[in-house]
N, C-alpha and C positions, 0 to 999 in steps of 0.2 A: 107380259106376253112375249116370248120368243116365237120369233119368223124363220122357219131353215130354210137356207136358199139352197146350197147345195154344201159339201162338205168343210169348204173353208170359211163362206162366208154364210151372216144370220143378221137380221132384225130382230133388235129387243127394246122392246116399250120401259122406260123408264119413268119415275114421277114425274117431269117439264119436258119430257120429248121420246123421240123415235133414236136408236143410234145403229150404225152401221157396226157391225166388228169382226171382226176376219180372226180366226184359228191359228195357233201358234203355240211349239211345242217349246214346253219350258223344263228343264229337267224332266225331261220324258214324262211327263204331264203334258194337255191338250189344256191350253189355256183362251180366253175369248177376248181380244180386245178391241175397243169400239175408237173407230177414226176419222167418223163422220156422224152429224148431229144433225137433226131433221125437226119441224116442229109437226108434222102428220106423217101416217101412218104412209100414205101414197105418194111424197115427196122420197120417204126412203126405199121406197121401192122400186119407183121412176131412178132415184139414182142408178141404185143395183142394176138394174136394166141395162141404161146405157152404161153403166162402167160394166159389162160382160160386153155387148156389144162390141164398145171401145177394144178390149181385149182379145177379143175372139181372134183365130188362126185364120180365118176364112180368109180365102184369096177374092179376087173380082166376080169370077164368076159364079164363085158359090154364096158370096155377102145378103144376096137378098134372101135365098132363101134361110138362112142365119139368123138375121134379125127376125124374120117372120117365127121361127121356132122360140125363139130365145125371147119374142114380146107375147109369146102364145102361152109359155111357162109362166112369167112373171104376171100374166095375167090372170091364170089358174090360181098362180101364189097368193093372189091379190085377194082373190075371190074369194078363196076358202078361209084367210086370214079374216076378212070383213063377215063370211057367215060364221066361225067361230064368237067372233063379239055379239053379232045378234040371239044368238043361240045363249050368251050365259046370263042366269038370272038376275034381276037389277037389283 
């Protein structure tokens, strides 16, 4: 199962875990590679979360409302990733 976060970075469900892997062009090829290792699905989302947070431009006054966006998507993320697995036949 792949997770798109946004253009660079994606969750992809491997056989023993979740892994984070961020986009990167190799010979002008878009290639995927994974830099962080999760054992649930909600641990590597929880990351992604706060490492966009971490990242974000946002200055003081704008931070809260930032995170509030930015924990409102990865909660959409989350969401629709978890109803996708419910949704496919056992």
């Amino acid at each position: 199962m792949i997770i798109p976060i946004n253009d660079s970075l994606r969750i992809r469900g491997v056989e023993h875990c979740w892994q984070l892997e961020k986009a990167r062009t190799r010979d002008g090829e878009c290639e995927w590679t994974p830099f962080k290792y999760f054992h649930s699905v909600g641990s590597a989302v929880g990351e992604a979360c706060r490492r966009e947070i971490r990242t974000h431009p946002a200055n003081l006054a704008e931070a809260i409302e930032a995170v509030d966006q930015i924990a409102a998507n990865y909660s959409r993320i989350l969401d629709e990733a978890l109803n996708e697995v419910e949704s496919r036949p056992a």
